[in-house]
Legacy VTK file of the C-alpha trace (Angstrom):
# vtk DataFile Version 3.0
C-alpha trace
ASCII
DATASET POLYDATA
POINTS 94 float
120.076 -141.201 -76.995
118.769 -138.725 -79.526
116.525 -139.932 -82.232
116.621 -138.427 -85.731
114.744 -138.275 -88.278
115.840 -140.734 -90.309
116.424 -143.284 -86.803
112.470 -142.733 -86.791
110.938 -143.299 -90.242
113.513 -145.506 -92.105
111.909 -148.641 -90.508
108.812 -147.650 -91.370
109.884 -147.242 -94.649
111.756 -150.193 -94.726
108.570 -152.489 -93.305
106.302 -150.902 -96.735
109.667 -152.354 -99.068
109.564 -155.688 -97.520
106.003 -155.720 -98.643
106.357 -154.705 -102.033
109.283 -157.509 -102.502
106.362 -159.823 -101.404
103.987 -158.135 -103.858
106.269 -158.710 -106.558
105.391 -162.714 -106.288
102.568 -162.011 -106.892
101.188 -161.913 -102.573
98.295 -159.430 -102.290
99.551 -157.228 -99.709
97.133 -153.890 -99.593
95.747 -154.822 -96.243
99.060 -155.487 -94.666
100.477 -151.907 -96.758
97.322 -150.243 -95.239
98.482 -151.804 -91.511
102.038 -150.213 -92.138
100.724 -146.760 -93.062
98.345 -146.788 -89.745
101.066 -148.067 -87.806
103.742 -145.483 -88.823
101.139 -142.571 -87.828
100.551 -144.329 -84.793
103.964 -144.100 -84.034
105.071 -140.975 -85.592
101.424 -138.977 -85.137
101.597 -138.290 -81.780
105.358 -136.599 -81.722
106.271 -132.726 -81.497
107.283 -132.618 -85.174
104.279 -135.462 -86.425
104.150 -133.328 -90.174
108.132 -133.185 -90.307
108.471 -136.980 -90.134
104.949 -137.901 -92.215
106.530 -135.975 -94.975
109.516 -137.720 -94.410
108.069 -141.042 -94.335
106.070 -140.129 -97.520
109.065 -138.454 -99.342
110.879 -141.997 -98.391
108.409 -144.152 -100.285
107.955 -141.670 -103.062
112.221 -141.490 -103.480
112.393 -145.605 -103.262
109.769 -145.863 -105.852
111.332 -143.849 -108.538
114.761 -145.510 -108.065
112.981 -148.577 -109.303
113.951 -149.977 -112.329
111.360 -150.058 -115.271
110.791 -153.717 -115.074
109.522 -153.867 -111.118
106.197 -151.965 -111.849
103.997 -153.877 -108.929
106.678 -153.031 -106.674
106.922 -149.575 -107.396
103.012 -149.121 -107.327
103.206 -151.079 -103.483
105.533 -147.939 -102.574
103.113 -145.576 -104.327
99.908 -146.766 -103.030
102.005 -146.714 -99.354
102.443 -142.686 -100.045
99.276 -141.895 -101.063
97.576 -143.251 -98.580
100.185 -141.970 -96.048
99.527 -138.382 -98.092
95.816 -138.574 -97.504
96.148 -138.917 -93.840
98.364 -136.229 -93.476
95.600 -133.860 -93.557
95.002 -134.800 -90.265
97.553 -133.697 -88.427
96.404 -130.420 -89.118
LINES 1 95
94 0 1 2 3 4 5 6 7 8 9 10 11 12 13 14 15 16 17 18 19 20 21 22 23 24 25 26 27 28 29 30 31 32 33 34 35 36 37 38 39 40 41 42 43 44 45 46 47 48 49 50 51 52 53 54 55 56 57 58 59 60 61 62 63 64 65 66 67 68 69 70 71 72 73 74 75 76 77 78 79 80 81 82 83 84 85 86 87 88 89 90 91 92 93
């Protein structure tokens, strides 16, 4: 079976949403957001095209955090803080 891009990162991206529904109650979450981000490079780091899905998997969170609606700003900074941190590592796949 041949994997595609999205087959690879949309869990990933999906896993950082769950958390940021549980931020929303008010759960602090940046250690398990900081666990998500390591394990997506540890997953996605080590293929051919590592930069190609990073960006992605950034591009992903950035997307799902503008789509937010104005009233769901924790959430949308749990999906921000997720890309940045994803952003700053990225440098080291160079």
């Amino acid at each position: 079976m041949k994997q595609t891009v999205i087959s690879l990162v949309t869990p990933h991206v999906l896993t950082v949403v769950d958390l940021a529904k549980l931020s929303e109650t008010g759960a602090n979450v940046d250690w398990h957001v900081r666990d998500a981000v390591a394990k997506a490079y540890a997953e996605l780091g080590h293929l051919y095209n590592a930069r190609d899905l990073i960006s992605a998997y950034i591009e992903g969170l950035e997307s799902t955090a503008r789509d937010v609606g104005p009233g769901h700003r924790v959430y949308a900074g749990t999906l921000k803080s997720a890309a940045t941190l994803a952003a700053q590592r990225l440098k080291e796949l160079d």
